[in-house]
C-alpha positions in Angstrom: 10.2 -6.4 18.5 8.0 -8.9 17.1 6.0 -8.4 13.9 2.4 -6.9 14.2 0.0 -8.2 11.5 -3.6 -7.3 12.3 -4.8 -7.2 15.9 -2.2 -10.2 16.4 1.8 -10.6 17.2 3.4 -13.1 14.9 7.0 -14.4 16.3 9.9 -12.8 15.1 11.9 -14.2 12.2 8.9 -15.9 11.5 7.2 -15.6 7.4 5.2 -12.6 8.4 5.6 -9.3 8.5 3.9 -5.8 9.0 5.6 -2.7 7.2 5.8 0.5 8.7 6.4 4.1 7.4 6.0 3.2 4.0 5.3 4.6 0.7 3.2 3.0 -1.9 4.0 2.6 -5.6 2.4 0.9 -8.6 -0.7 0.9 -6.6 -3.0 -2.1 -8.5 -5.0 -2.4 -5.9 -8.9 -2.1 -7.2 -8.6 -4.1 -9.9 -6.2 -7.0 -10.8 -3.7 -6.7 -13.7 -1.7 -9.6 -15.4 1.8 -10.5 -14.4 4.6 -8.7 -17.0 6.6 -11.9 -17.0 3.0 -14.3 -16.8 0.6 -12.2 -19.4 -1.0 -16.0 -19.5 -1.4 -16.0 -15.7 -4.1 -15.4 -13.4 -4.6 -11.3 -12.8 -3.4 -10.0 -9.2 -3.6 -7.4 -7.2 -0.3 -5.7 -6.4 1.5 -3.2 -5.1 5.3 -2.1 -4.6 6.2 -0.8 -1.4 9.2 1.6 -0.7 11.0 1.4 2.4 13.5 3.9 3.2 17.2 2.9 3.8 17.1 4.0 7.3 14.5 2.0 8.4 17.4 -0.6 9.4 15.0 -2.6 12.2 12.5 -2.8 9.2 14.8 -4.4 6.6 16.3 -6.7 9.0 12.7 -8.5 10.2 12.3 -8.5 6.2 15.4 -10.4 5.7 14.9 -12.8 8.3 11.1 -13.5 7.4 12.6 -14.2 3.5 15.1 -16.6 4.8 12.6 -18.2 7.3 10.2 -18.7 4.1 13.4 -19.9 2.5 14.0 -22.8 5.4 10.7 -24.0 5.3 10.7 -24.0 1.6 13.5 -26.8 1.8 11.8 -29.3 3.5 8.3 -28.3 2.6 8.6 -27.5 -1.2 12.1 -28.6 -3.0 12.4 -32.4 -1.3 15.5 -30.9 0.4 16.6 -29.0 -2.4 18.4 -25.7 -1.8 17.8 -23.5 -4.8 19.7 -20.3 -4.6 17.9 -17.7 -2.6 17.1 -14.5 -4.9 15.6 -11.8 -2.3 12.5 -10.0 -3.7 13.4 -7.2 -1.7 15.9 -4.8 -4.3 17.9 -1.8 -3.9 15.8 1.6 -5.4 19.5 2.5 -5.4 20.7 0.2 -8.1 18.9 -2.1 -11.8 15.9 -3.7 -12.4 16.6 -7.1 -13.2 15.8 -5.9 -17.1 19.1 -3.7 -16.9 17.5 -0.6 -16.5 17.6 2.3 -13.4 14.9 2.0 -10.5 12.7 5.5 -11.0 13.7 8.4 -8.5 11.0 7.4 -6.1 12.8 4.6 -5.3 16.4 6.1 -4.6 17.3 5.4 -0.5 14.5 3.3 -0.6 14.4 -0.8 -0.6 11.7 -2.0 -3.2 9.2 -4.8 -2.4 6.5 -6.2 -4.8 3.4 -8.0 -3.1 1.0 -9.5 -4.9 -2.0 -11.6 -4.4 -4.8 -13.1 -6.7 -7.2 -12.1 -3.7 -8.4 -8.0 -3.6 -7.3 -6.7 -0.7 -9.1 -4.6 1.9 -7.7 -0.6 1.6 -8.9 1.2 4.4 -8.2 4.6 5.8 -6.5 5.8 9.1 -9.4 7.6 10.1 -11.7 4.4 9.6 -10.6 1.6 9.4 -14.1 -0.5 9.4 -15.1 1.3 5.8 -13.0 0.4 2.8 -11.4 3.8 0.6 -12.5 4.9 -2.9 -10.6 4.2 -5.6 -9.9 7.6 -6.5 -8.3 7.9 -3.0 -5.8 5.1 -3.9 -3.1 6.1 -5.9 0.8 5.5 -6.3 2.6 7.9 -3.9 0.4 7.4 -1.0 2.2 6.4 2.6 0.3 3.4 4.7 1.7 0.5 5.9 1.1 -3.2 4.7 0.7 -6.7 5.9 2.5 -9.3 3.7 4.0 -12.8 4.2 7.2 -14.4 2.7 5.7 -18.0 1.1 8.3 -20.8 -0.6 6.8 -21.7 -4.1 7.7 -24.6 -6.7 6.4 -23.7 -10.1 8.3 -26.6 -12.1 12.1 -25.5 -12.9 11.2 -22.5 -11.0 11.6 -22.3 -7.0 11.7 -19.6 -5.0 10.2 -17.1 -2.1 7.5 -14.8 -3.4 6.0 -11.9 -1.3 2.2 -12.5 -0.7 -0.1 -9.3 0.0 -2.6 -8.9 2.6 -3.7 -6.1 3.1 -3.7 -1.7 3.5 -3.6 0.8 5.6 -3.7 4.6 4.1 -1.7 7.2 6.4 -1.5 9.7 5.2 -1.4 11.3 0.5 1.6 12.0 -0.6 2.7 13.2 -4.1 1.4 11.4 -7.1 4.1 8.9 -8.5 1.4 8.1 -11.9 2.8 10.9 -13.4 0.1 12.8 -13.8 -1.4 15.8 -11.1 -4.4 16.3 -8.9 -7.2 18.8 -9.7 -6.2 20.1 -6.0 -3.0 20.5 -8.0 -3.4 22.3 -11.3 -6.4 24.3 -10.0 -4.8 25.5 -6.9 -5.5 29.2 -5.8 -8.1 29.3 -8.3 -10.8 28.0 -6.2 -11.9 26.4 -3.1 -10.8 23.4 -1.7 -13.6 22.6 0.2 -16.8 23.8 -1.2 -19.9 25.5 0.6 -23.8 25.5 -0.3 -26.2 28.3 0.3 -29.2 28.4 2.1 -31.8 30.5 3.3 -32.1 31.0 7.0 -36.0 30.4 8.2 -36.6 33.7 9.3 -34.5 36.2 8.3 -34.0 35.1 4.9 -30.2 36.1 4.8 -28.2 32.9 3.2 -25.9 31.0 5.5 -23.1 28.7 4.9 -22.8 24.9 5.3 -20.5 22.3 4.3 -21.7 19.6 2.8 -22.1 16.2 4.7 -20.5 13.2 2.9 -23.3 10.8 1.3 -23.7 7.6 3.3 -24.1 4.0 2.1 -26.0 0.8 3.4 -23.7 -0.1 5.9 -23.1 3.3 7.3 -19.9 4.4 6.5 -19.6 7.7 4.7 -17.9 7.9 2.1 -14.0 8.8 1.9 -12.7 11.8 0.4 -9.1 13.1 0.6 -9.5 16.6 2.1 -11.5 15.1 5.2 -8.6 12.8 5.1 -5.5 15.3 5.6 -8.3 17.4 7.5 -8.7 14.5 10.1 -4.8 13.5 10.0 -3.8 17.1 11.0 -6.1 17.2 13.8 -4.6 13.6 15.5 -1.1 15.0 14.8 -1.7 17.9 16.5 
């Protein structure tokens, strides 16, 4: 099957790719952060994308986008060069380059940083014309991404790098930040949608509405997680 990025079809085993069935980690995607190994570097948005081991049709286009990136690199980048082709895609299974153990979100999973200096559009499944609240984007959310594989030539370093474009929300998931959800810690203690009174015109007896979400100049209302999972159960139904 070839690779679906956007409302287009890119060939296979060419640079680009479109993720699917995903799970989203180290979500930096409203605001740029500096590289770790480039704290002198241009900020980037970023984000590391899980993709489980038994996604095998998945990880294969991945591998043969890299080494398509990898082949033009040669003639395009290096002058015919051939440095040795390190994947960016790693196993959640086994170390971090640094020695240390992937975290458990990332066990039976592949792991996959993209990063661009551009901010990416993050849009909803329910609308996907109106771009999400940052409080709706967090680490532990599924979606699905577009990236592309790009050769590179920074001096003694050459390589393939993973560029992103950009995401699609699914559906939450559990929080990866380590921290919980006021969903979360106050749950059973109170509503989870709320309702306003008001007085009926005539016989005065107060009724019950739910509020309607605010909506900005373009007209797209704004997004809130329990329409979210409210909408998503209804398609899935």
């Amino acid at each position: 099957m070839p690779f679906k990025k956007g409302k287009y079809y890119v060939p296979e085993h060419s640079n680009q790719s479109f993720n699917r069935r995903i799970r989203l980690s180290y979500t930096n995607l409203t605001a740029p952060v500096p590289s770790k190994s480039d704290p002198n570097g241009k900020p980037k948005y970023s984000v590391t994308i899980l993709i489980p081991k038994s996604d095998t049709a998945t990880k294969a286009d991945l591998d043969a986008s890299f080494m398509a990136a990898y082949n033009e690199g040669i003639t395009t980048k290096w002058g015919g060069a051939r440095p040795q082709a390190q994947s960016v895609i790693h196993d959640g299974d086994g170390l971090r380059q640094s020695g240390t153990p992937y975290g458990e979100e990332c066990k039976g999973h592949w792991v996959l940083t993209a990063s661009s200096i551009n901010k990416p559009q993050v849009v909803g499944i329910d609308n996907i014309n109106c771009e999400l609240a940052p409080s709706d984007i967090y680490s532990g959310m599924y979606g699905r991404v577009t990236i592309n594989f790009y050769p590179y030539n920074a001096g003694v370093n050459k390589g393939v790098g993973c560029g992103l474009g950009n995401v699609l929300k699914t559906r939450d998931g559990e929080v990866l930040s380590g921290g919980a959800t006021a969903a979360s810690d106050f749950n059973g203690l109170g509503q989870s949608v709320q309702v306003y009174p008001q007085t009926a015109p005539i016989q005065g007896t107060p009724v019950y509405q739910q509020p309607v979400a605010p909506v900005s100049a373009d007209g797209c209302q704004s997004y809130n997680r329990a329409s979210f999972l409210i909408k998503e159960a209804k398609c899935t139904t």
